[in-house]
C-alpha positions as CSV (number, residue, x, y, z in Angstrom):
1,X,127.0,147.6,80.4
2,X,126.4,147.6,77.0
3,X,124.6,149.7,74.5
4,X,122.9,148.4,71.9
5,X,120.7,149.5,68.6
6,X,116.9,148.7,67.7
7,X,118.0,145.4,65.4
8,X,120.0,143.7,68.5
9,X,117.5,144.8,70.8
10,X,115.4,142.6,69.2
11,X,117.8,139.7,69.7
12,X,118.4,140.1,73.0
13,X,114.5,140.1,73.3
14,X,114.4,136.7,71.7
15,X,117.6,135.5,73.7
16,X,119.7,135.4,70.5
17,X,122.3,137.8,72.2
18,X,125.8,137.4,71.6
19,X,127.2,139.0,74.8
20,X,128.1,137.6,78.2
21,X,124.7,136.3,80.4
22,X,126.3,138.8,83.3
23,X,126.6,141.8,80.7
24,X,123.4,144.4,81.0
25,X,121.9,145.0,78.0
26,X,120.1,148.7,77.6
27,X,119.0,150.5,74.7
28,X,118.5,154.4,73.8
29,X,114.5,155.6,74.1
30,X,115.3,156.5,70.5
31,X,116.2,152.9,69.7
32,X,114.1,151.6,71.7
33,X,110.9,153.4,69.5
34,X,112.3,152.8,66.1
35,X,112.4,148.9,67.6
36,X,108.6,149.3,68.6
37,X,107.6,151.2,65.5
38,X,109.3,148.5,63.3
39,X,106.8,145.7,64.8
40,X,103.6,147.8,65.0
41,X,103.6,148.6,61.3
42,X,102.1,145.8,59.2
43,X,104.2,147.1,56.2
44,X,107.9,146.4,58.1
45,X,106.3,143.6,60.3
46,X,106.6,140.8,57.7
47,X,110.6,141.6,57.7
48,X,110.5,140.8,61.3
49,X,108.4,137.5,60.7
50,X,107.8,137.4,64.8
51,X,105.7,133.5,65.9
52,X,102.8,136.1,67.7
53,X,103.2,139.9,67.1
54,X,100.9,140.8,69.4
55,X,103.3,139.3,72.6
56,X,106.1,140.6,71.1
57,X,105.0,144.4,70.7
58,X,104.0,143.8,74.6
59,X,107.5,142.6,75.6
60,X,108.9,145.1,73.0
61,X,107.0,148.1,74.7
62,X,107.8,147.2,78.2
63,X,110.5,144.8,78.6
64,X,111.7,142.7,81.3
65,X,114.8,144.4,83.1
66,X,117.1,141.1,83.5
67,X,116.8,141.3,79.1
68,X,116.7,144.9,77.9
69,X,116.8,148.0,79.6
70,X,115.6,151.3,78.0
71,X,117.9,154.1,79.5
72,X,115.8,157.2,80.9
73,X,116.4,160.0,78.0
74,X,116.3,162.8,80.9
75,X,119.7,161.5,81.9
76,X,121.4,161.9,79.0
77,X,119.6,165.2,77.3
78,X,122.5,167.8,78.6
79,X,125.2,165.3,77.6
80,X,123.2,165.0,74.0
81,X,123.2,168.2,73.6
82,X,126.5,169.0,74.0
83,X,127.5,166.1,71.6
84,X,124.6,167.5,68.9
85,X,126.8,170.7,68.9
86,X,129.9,169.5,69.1
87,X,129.7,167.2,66.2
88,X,126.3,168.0,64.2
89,X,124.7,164.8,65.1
90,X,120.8,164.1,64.7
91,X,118.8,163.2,68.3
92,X,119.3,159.3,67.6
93,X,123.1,159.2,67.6
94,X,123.5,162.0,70.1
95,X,121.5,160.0,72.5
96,X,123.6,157.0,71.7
97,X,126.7,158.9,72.1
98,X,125.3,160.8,75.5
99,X,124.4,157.0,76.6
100,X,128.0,155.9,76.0
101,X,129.5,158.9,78.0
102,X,127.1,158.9,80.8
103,X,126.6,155.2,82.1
104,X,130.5,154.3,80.6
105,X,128.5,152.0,78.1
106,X,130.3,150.6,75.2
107,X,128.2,150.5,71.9
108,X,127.3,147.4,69.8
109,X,125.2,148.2,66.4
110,X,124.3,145.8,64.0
111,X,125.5,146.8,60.4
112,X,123.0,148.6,58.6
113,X,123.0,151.1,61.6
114,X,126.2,152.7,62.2
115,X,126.2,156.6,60.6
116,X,128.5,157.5,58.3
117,X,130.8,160.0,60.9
118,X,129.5,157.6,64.0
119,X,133.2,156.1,63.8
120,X,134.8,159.1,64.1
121,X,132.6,161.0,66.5
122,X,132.6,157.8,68.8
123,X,136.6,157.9,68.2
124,X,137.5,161.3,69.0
125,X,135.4,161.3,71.9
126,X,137.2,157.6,73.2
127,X,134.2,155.7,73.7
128,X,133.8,152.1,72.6
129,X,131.8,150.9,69.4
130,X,131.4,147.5,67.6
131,X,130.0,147.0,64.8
132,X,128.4,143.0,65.1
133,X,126.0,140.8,62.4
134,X,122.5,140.3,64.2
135,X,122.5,136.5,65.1
């Protein structure tokens, strides 16, 4: 299983992965809405340049399980906590670091996305974390 942020969730959606067919792709809820804000709002929409919005939003919002999974947040709150004390992370990356720690996920962000102490935090607490170019 792997992890990934709002900008490769959107490749997997349009089957531009660049993992493995058999590898499950899943996203944070906190990803998942930044992806779904991001193609709902006309202003960022034109960045996206999507063929027909309106089916993508629908896929986006609820997508098919053999593409993306979004991981149930009630899973991972305790874990997030724990992680948002430990290391003074906002919700988004303590989600992503609960996410990692719960399921045994490594994490694949695209560029533009990984925190400044993400490395560290992700590091010291031995999880997995690649940093890839969206396709």
């Amino acid at each position: 299983m792997i992890v990934v942020d709002d900008r490769l969730s959107l490749d997997a959606l349009a089957g531009r992965g660049q993992w493995a067919d058999t590898e499950a792709v899943t996203t944070t809820w906190g990803f998942h809405y930044r992806l779904v804000r991001a193609l709902t709002d006309p202003k960022r929409l034109g960045r996206l340049t999507p063929a027909n919005p309106a089916s993508l939003i629908r896929t986006a919002v609820d997508p098919p399980s053999d593409v993306l999974v979004v991981l149930d947040p009630r899973r991972l709150t305790a874990t997030a906590t724990g992680m948002a004390v430990r290391h003074g992370l906002n919700v988004l990356a303590a989600e992503l670091v609960a996410a990692a720690m719960v399921h045994d996920a490594e994490v694949w962000l695209s560029e533009g996305n990984v925190g400044r102490s993400w490395g560290s935090v992700f590091a010291a607490e031995g999880l997995g974390l690649r940093v890839v170019t969206p396709a």
